[in-house]
C-alpha positions as CSV (number, residue, x, y, z in Angstrom):
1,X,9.5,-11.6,12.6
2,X,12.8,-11.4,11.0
3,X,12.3,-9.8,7.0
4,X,15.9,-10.2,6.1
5,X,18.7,-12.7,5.2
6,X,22.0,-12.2,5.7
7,X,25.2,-12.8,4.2
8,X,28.9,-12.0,5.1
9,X,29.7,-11.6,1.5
10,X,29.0,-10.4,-2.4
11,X,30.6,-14.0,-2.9
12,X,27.8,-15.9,-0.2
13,X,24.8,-14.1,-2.2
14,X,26.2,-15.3,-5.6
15,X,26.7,-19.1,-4.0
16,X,22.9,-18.8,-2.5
17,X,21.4,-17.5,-6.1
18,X,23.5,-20.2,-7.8
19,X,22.2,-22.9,-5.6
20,X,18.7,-21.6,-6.4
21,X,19.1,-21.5,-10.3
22,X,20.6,-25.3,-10.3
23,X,17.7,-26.8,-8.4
24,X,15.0,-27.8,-11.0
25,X,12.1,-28.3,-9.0
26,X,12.4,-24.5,-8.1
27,X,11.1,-22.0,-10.5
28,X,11.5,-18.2,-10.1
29,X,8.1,-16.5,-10.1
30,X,8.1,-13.6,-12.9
31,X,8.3,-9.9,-10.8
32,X,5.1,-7.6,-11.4
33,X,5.1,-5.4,-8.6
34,X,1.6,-5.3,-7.7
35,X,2.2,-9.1,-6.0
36,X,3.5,-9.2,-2.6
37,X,6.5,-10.5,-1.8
38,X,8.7,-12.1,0.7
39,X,12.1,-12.9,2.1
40,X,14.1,-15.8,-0.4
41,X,11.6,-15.3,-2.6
42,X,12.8,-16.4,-5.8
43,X,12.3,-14.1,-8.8
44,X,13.1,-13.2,-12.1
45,X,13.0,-9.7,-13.5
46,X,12.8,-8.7,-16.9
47,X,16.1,-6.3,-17.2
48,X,18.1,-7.4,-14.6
49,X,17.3,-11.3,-14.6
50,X,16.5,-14.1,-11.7
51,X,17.6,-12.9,-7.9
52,X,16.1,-13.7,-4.8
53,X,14.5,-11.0,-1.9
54,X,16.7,-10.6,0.6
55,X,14.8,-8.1,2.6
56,X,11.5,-6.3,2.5
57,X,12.1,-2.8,3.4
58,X,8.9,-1.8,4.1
59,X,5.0,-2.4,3.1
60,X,5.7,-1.5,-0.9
61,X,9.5,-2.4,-1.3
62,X,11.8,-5.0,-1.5
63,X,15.7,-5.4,-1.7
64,X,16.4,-8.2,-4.2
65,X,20.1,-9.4,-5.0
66,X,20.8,-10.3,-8.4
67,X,23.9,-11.4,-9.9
68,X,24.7,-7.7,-11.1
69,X,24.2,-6.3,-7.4
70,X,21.1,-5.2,-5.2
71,X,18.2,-3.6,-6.4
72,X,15.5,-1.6,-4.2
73,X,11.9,-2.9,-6.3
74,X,8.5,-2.0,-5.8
75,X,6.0,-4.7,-4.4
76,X,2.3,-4.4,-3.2
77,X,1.8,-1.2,-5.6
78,X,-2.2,-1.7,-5.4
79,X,-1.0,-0.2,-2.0
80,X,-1.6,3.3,-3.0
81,X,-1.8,6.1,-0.8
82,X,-5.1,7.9,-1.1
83,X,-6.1,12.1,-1.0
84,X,-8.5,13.1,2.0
């Protein structure tokens, strides 16, 4: 299974998230980071605005491109490690 998208440029991931915001039918789900989330998932963050995951590094974090750059996020936080 492939957990990432990828573009050549800065420029392609701006075109992609604009594409996404001028489509009404497509609303971006508000970030808490105990959901889970996957690739080109759509959401909107409440500092650094609407982006879209463009990979998921791993069982708790995501990569998500906004228009101010890439930011590593937590997802699936109820995904705590436990003490034996």
């Amino acid at each position: 299974m492939v957990h990432s998208i990828k573009f050549e440029t800065d420029a392609d991931r701006i075109n992609h998230l604009q594409s996404l915001k001028n489509i009404p039918s497509i609303n971006p789900k508000d970030y808490d980071p105990s959901s889970e989330y996957f690739r080109l998932d759509f959401i909107k963050h409440p500092k650094f605005g609407v982006g879209f995951v463009e990979e998921v590094v791993g069982s708790r974090e995501i990569k998500v491109f906004f228009e101010g750059g890439t930011q590593t996020l937590a997802h699936k936080s109820y995904l705590r490690e436990t003490a034996v």
